[in-house]
BAVEX-338920 format. One line per 2 residues: number of its first residue (from 1); their letters; for each residue x negated, y, z negated of C-alpha. Coordinates in steps of 0.2 Angstrom, whole numbers. Example, Ala and Ser with C-alpha at 12.3 -4.5 7.8 and 13.67 -1.06 7.14 Angstrom:
1> AS> -62,-22,-39  -68,-5,-36
This chain:
1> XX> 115,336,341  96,337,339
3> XX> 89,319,332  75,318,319
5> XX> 68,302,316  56,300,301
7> XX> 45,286,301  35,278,286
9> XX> 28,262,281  34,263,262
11> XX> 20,269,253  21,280,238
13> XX> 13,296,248  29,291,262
15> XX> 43,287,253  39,305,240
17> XX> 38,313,259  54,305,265
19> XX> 62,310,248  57,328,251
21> XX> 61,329,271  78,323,266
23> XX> 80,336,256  76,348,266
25> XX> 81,347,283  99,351,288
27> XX> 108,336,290  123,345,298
29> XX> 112,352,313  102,336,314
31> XX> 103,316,315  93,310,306
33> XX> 86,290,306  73,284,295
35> XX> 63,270,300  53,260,288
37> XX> 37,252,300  34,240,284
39> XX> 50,231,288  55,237,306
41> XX> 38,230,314  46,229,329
43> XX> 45,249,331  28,252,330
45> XX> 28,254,351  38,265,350
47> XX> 33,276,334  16,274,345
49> XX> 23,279,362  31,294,350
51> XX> 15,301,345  14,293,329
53> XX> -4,292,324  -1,291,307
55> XX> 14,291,293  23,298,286
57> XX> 26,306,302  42,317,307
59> XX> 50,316,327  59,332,330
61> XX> 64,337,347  50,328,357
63> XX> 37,336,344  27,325,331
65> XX> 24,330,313  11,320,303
67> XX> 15,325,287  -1,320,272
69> XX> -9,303,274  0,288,269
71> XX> -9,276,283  -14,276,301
73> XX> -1,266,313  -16,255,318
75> XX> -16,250,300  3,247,300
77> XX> 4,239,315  -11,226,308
79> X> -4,227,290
């Protein structure tokens, strides 16, 4: 099964984007794993390593999908 990972950092602009990619994508095709930077600080190398420039950010099938501005990941990763 193909895994989608949506990372954000809890803003308004990420959590309405979470909100609406949960809505949207077909959780019986996907896994899907949110991961929340604000709280999980631990996974910024990794969002980084990802491709993650800024969030909220989708990972889907090795492809990376900034979706709006919320904050850049330096910004998260200093934050």
């Amino acid at each position: 099964m193909l895994k989608a990972i949506f990372y954000h950092a809890g803003c308004p602009v990420c959590v309405d984007a979470e909100q609406v990619v949960l809505d949207y994508l077909d959780q019986t095709k996907l896994e899907i794993e949110i991961v929340h930077l604000g709280t999980e600080r631990n996974r910024t190398e990794e969002a980084e390593q990802a491709g993650i420039q800024s969030v909220p950010a989708l990972v889907l099938g090795g492809n990376v999908y900034h979706i709006n501005f919320g904050a850049s990941l330096e910004d998260v990763k200093n934050g």
